[in-house]
C-alpha positions in Angstrom: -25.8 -33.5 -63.6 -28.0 -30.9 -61.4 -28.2 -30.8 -57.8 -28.8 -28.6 -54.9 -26.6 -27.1 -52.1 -28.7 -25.7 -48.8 -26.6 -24.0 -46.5 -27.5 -24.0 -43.4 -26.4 -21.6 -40.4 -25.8 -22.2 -37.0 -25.1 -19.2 -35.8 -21.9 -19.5 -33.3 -22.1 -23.1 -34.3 -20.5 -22.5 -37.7 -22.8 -23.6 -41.0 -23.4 -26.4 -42.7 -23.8 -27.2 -46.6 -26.5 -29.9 -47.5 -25.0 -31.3 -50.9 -27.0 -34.7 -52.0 -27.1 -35.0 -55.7 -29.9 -37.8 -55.6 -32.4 -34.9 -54.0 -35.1 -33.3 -56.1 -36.6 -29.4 -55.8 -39.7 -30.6 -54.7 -38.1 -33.0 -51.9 -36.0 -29.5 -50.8 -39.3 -27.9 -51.2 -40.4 -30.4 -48.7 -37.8 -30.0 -45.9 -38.4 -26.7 -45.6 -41.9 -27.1 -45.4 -41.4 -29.7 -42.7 -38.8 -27.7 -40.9 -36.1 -30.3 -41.3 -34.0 -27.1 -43.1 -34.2 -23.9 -40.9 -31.7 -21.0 -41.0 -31.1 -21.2 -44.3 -28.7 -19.0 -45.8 -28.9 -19.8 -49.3 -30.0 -22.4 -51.3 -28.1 -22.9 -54.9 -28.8 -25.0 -57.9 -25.9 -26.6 -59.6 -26.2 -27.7 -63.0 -23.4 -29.1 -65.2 -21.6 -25.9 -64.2 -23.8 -23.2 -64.2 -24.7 -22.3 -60.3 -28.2 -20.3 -59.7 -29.4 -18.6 -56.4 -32.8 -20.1 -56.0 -33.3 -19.5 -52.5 -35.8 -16.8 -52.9 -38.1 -19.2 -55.5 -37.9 -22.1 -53.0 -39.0 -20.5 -50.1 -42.0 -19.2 -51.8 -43.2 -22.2 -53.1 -42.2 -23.6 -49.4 -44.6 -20.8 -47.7 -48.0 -21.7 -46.4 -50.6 -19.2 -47.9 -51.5 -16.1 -45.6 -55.0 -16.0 -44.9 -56.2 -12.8 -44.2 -58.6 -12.3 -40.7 -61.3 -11.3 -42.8 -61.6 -14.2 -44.7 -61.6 -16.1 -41.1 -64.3 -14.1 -39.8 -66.2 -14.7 -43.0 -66.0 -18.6 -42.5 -66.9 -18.1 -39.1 -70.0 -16.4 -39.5 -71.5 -18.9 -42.6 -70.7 -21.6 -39.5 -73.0 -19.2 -37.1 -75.9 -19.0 -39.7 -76.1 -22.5 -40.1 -76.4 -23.2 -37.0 -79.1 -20.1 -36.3 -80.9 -22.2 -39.3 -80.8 -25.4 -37.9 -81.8 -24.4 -34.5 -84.8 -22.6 -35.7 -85.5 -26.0 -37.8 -85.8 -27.3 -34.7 -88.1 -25.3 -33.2 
């Protein structure tokens, strides 16, 4: 049997352990994304009786990609030629 425990922290509050052996690693992957886990203080995979730390893998497969301001600017400015081109289409 494998299944996840997130532990969650509330701060004053106390924490919280998420234990539902029917979730998957791609539906945890998905709370996180969606925010629905936030102050996570570990995330652990259980199987049989082994217990792994995989809070580290899951929130990198849960981050959005960084795009970097150059690449923005580049975008920006093939949107500003077009246009230039069409306008002098026009013309």
């Amino acid at each position: 049997m494998q299944y996840f425990v997130v532990m969650i922290d509330y701060g004053r509050r106390g924490r919280e352990a998420i234990v539902d052996p029917e979730i998957t690693r791609r539906e945890v992957i998905a709370r996180v994304v969606s925010g629905e886990y936030r102050n996570i203080s570990f995330i652990h995979e259980i199987s049989d009786s082994a217990v792994e730390d995989v809070t580290a893998d899951i929130l990198a497969d849960a981050a959005l990609p960084n795009i970097d301001a150059a690449e923005a600017d580049l975008q920006a400015s093939a949107f500003d030629h077009l246009r230039d081109l069409r306008k002098h289409e026009q013309a």
